[in-house]
PLY file of the C-alpha trace (Angstrom):
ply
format ascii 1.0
element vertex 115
property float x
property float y
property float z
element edge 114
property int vertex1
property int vertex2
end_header
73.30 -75.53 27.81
73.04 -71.64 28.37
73.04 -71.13 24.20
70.59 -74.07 23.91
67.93 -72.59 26.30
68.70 -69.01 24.55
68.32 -70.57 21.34
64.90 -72.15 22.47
63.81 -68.70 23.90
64.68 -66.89 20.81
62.49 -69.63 18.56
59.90 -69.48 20.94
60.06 -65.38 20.40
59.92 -66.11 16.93
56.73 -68.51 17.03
54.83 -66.48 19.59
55.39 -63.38 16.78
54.80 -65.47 13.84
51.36 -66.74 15.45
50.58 -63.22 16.72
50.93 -61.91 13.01
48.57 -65.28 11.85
45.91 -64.54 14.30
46.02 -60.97 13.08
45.82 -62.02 9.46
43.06 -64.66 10.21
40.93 -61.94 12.48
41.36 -59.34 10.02
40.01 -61.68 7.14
37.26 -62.96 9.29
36.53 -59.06 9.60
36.38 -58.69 5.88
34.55 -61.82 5.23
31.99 -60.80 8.10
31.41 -57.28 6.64
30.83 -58.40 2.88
28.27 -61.26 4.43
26.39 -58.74 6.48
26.29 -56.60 2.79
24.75 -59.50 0.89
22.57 -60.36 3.47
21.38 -56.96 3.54
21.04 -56.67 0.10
18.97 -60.12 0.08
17.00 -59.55 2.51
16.33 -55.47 0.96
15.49 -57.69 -2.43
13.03 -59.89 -0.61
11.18 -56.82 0.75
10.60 -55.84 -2.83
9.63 -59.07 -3.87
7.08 -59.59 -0.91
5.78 -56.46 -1.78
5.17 -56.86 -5.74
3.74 -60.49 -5.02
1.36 -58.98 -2.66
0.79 -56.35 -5.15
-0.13 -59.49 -8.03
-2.03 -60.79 -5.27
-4.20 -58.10 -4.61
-4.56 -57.16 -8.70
-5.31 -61.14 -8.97
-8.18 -60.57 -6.23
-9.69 -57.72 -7.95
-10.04 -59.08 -11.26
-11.38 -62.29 -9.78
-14.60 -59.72 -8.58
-14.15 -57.76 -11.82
-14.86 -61.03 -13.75
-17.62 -62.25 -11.25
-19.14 -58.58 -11.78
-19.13 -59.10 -15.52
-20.77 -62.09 -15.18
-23.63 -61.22 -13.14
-23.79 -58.77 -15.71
-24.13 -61.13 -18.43
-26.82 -63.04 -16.60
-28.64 -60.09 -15.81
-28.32 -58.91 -19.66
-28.93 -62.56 -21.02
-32.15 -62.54 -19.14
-33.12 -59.25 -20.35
-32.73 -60.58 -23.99
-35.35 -63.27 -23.22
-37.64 -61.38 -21.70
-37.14 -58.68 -24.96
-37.32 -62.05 -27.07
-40.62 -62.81 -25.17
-42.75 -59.40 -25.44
-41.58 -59.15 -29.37
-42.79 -62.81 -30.25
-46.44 -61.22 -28.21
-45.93 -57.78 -29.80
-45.55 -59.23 -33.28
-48.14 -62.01 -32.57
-50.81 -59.36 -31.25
-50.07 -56.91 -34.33
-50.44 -59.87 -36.77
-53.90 -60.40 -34.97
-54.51 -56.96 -35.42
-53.47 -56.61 -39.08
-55.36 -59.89 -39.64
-58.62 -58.35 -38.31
-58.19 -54.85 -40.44
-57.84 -57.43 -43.51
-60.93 -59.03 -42.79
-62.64 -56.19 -41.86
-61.72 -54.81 -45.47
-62.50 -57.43 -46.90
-65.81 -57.43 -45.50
-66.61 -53.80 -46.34
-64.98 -54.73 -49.95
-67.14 -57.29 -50.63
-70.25 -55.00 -49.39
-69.08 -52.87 -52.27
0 1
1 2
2 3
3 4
4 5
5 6
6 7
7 8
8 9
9 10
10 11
11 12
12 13
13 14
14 15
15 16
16 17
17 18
18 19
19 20
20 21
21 22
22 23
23 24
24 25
25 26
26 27
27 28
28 29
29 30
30 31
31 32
32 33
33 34
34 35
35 36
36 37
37 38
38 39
39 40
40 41
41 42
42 43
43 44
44 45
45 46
46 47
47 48
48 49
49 50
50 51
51 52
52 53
53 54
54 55
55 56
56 57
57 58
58 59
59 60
60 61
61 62
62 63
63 64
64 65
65 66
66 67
67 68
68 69
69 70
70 71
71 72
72 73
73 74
74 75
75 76
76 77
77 78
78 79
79 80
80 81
81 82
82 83
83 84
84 85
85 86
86 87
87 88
88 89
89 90
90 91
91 92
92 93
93 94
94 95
95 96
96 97
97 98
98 99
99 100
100 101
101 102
102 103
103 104
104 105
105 106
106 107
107 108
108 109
109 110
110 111
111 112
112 113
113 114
């Protein structure tokens, strides 16, 4: 009975070590595996700061040649407009010197013919 109960004593030494050694193992991997998540985390979350950043950046150069564009086309209004109203006083220039040149020619040929 006495070597029974020593025996049981000595494998319950035994266990209590073995499971002490485990539960260092385990805590010591679940250290590891803790410290290399935190890392990637870190890293992810240091990889969406640049990423916010440069889309915010696209944003903003998106923005300003939206009003660059709009600028250029007010622009073109204002410029297309212009060309009519340069289209408009030629056709009136040209029609008023024609008028002009047409009178000269009859007046010449009314002094010619006086000749």
């Amino acid at each position: 009975d006495e070597n029974l109960d020593e025996t049981l004593l000595q494998m319950a030494r035994l266990h209590k070590s073995i499971i002490t050694s485990l539960n260092s193992t385990i805590e010591q991997h679940i250290a590891g595996l803790r410290t290399e998540l935190e890392s990637r985390i870190k890293t992810l979350e240091t990889e969406n700061v640049l990423y916010e950043k440069k889309i915010h950046a696209l944003e903003k150069t998106q923005s300003e040649l939206k009003d660059e564009i709009s600028n250029l086309k007010q622009k073109l209004n204002i410029t297309d407009g212009r060309l009519v109203d340069l289209s408009k006083d030629t056709h009136s220039s040209l029609g008023s010197v024609n008028s002009k040149i047409s009178s000269v020619n009859k007046t010449l040929s009314s002094k010619s013919a006086d000749l």
